[in-house]
C-alpha positions as CSV (number, residue, x, y, z in Angstrom):
1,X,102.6,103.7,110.0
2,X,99.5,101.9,109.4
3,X,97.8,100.7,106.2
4,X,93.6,101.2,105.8
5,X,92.8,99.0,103.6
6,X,89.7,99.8,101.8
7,X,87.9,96.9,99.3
8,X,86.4,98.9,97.1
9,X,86.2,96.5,94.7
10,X,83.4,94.1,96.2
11,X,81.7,97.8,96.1
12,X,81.8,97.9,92.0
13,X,80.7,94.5,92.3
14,X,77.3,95.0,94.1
15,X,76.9,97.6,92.0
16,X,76.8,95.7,88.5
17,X,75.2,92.9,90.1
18,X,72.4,95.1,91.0
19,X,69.3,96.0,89.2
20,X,70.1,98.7,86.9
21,X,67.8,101.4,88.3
22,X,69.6,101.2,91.6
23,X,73.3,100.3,90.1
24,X,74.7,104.1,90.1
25,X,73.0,104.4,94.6
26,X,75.2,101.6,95.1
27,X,78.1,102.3,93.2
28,X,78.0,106.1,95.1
29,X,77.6,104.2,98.7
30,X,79.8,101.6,97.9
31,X,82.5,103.2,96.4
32,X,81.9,106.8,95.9
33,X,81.6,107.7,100.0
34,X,84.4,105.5,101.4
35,X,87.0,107.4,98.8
36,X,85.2,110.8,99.4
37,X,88.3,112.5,100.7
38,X,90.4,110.6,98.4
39,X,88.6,112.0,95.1
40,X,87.3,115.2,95.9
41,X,90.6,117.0,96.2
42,X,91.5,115.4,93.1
43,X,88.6,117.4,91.0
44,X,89.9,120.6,91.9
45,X,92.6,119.6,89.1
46,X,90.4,118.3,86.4
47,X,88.1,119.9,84.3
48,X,84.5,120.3,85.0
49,X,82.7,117.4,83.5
50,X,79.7,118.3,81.2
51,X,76.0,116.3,81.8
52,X,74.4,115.1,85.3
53,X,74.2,112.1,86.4
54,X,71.4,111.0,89.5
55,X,71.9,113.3,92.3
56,X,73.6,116.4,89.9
57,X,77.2,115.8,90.0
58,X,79.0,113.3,88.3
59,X,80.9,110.1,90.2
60,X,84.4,111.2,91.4
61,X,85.6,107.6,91.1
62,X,84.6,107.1,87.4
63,X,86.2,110.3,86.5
64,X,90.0,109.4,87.8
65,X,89.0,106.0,85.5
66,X,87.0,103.4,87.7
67,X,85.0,101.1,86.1
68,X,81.5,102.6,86.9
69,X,78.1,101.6,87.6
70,X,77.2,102.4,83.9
71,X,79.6,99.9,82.3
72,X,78.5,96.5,80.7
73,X,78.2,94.2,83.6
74,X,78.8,90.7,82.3
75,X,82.3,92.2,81.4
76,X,82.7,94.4,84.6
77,X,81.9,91.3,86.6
78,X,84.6,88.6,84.7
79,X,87.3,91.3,85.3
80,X,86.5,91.5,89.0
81,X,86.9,87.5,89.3
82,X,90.3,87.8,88.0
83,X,91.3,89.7,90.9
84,X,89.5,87.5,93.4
85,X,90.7,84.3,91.8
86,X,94.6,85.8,92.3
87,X,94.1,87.7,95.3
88,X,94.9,90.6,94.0
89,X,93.6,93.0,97.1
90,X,94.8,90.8,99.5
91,X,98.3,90.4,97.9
92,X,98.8,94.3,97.7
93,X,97.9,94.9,101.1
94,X,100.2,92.2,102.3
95,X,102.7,93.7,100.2
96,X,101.8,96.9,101.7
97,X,102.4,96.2,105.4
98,X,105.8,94.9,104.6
99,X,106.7,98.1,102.8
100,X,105.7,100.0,106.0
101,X,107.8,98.2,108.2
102,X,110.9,98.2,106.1
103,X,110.3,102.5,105.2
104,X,109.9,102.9,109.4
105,X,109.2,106.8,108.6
106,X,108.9,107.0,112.6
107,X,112.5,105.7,113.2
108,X,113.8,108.8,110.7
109,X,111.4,111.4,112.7
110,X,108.9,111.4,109.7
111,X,105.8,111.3,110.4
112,X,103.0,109.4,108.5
113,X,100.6,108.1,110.5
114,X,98.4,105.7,108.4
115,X,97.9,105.6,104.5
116,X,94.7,104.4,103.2
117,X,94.8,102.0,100.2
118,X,92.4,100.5,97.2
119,X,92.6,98.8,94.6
120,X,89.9,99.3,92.2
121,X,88.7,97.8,88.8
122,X,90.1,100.9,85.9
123,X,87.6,101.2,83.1
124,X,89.7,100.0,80.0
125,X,88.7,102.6,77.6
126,X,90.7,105.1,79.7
127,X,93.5,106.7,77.5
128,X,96.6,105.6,77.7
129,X,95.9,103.1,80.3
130,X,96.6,99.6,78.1
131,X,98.4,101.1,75.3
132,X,101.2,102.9,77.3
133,X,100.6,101.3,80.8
134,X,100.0,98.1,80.2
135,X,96.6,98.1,81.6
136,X,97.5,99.6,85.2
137,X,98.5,103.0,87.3
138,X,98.7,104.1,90.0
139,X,98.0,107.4,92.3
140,X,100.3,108.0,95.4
141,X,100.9,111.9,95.3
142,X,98.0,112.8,97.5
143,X,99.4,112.6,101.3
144,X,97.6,109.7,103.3
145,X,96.3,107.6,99.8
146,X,97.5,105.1,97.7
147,X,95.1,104.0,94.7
148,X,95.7,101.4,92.3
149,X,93.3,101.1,89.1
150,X,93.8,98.2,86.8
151,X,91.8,96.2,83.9
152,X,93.5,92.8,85.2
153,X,95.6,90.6,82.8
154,X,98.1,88.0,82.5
155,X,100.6,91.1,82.6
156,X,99.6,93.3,85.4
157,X,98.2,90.9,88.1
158,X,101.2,89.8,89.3
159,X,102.7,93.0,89.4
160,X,99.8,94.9,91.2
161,X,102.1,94.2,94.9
162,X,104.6,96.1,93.4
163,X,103.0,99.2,91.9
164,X,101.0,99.7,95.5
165,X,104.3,99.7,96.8
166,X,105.5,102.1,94.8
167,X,102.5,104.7,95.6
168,X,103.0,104.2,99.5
169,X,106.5,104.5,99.2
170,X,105.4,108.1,97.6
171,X,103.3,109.0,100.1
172,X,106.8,108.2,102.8
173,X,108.9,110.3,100.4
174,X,106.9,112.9,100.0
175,X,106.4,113.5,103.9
176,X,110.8,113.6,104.2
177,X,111.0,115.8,100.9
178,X,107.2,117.3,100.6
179,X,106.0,118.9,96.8
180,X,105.6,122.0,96.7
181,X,105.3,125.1,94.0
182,X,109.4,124.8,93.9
183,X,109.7,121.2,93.4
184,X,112.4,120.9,90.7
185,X,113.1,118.1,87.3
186,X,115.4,116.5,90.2
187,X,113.2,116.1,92.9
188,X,110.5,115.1,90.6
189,X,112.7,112.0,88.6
190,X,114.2,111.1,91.9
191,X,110.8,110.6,93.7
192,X,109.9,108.1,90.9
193,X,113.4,106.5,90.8
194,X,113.1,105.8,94.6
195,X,109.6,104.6,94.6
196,X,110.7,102.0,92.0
197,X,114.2,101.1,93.1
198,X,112.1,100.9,96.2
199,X,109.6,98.3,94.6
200,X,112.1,96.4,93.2
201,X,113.9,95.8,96.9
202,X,110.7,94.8,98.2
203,X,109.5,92.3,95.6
204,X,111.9,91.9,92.6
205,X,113.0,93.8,90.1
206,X,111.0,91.3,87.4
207,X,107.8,92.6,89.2
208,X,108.2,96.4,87.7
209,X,106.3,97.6,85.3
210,X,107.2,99.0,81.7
211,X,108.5,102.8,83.3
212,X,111.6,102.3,84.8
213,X,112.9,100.4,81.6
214,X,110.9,102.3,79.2
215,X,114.2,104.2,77.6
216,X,116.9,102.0,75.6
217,X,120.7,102.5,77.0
218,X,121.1,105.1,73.9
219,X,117.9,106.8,74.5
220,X,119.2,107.3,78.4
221,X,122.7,108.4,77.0
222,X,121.0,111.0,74.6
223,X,118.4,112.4,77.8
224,X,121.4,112.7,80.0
225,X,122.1,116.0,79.5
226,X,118.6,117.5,78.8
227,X,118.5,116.2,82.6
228,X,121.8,117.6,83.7
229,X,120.5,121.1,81.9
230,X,116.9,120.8,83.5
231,X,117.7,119.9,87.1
232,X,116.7,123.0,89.0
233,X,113.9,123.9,86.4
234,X,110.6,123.9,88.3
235,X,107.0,124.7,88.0
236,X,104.4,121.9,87.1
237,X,103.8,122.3,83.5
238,X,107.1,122.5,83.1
239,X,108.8,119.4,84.8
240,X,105.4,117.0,83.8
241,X,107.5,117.4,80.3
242,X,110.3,115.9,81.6
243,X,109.0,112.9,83.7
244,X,106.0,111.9,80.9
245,X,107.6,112.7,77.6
246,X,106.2,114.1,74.8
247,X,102.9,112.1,74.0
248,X,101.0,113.6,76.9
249,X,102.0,117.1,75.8
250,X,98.7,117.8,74.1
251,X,96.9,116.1,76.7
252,X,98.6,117.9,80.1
253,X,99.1,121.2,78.4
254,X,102.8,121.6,78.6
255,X,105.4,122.0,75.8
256,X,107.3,119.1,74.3
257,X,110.6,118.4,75.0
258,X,112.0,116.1,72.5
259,X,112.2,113.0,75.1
260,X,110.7,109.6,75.0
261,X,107.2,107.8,76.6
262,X,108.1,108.1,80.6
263,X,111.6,109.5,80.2
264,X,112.0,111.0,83.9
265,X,111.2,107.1,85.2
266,X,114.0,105.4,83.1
267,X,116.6,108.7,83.8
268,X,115.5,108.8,87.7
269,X,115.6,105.1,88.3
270,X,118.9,105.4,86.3
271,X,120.4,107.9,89.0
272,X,119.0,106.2,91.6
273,X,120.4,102.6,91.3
274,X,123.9,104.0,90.3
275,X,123.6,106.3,93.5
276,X,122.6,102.8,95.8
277,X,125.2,101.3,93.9
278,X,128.4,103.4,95.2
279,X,126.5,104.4,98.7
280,X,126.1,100.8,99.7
281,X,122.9,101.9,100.9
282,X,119.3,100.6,100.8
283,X,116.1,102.0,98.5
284,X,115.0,102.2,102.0
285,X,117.5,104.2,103.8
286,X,117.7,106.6,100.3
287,X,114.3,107.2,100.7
288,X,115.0,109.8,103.7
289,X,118.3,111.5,101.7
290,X,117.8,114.3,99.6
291,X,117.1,114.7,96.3
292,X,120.1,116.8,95.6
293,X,122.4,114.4,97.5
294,X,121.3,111.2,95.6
295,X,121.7,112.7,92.1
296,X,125.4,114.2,92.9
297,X,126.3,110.5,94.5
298,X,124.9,108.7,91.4
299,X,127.9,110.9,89.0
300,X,125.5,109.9,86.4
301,X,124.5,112.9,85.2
């Protein structure tokens, strides 16, 4: 497994450093066309965006939350120097290549043959994304892509390694274990417990972000059986309810279910470490056991 590593962000850069009548033809060339296949499977899921912009249809990019061509530019362009001062894209792609040697998918007769990765500068009024997620996220569900959108800060840059981790590590899991219209609460929390337990193996467990530690030990003990109850419960309205928590109910459409911000991180990295715990094995050999197996071997639930 190889990693393509795509610098997207000196694309957003010529754009806003650009004359404004040519800012939104270089943001689509720079960034727009080398992601094509990235974000245009990714509309099919959201809702059609109203307006036009130059050329009819609106930029992929800037509706998952990139920083477009249409953003102030002054600010655009200090946010961008943060990452080049830390060496940000450089970091995660090191970060990245180490991740795919210790995973080996090959050497467990799963096959993923390259994953192509960006990090890219998020546009900060995006919901949720400083308030809940302290100013990052991450997209790793979409088989051969990992994405990573952040409005840098003294928080998130030195944690931007780990989160691409965790979206490549999803992108291995997913090829052992793929998703599909029967993927369970289980499966789901499990994936996310993996891809940080995962994280935290390959660069420290001080390097996660705020989801696997969002819950409080007596919020965990009060989820642990709406988990136990929900394991095999499936369809994807109904298990984002589980792994989200109730404040993106309104927002994704599906019905609260009593449970705090980013419950399913917190419970599945719970399982997960208790599982590595008595197996003696590795985030990285867990990644190819199932999802069943792991949960039953963790006798947390």
């Amino acid at each position: 497994m190889w990693i393509e590593a795509i610098n997207v962000l000196l694309g957003q850069e010529a754009a806003l450093r650009a004359p404004e009548e040519t800012r939104e033809a270089v943001y689509r060339e720079r960034v727009d066309e080398p992601l094509r296949s990235f974000w245009e499977p990714a509309m099919r899921y959201m809702p059609k965006p109203s307006g036009d912009s130059e050329g009819g249809a609106p930029s992929g990019t800037v509706l998952l939350g990139f920083y477009g061509p249409d953003g102030d530019a002054g600010e655009g362009l200090e946010a961008l120097a943060k990452f080049e001062e830390a060496g940000s894209f450089a970091s995660c792609v090191g970060a990245l290549e180490g991740a795919a040697e210790a995973l080996a998918p090959g050497e467990h007769g799963v096959e993923v043959e390259s994953v192509a990765f960006s990090l890219a500068l998020a546009d900060p009024r995006l919901p949720d994304l400083t308030e809940r997620n302290r100013g990052y996220t991450g997209f790793g569900g979409m088989m051969g892509y990992a994405a990573v959108l952040a409005w840098p800060d003294g928080y998130n840059l030195a944690r931007l390694p780990s989160i691409s981790v965790h979206e490549l590590h999803h992108n291995v899991r997913l090829a052992f274990e793929p998703w599909t219209p029967g993927t369970t609460v289980g499966q789901y929390v499990v994936l996310e417990g993996l891809a940080e337990a995962f994280a935290a193996e390959a660069l420290g467990e001080e390097l996660l972000g705020p989801w696997p530690n969002a819950l409080s030990e007596e919020e965990l003990e009060a989820a642990r059986p709406v988990f136990r109850d929900a394991l095999e419960v499936s369809g994807f309205d109904e298990i984002r309810g589980y792994v989200f928590g109730d404040w993106a109910a309104s927002r994704m459409g599906y019905v609260p279910r009593g449970l705090p911000d980013f419950a399913g991180y917190a419970m599945g990295y719970r399982i997960v470490r208790e599982y590595l715990e008595r197996s003696g094995r590795t985030a990285a050999e867990a990644t190819y056991a199932p999802w069943r197996e792991i949960v039953d071997g963790s006798r947390y639930l």
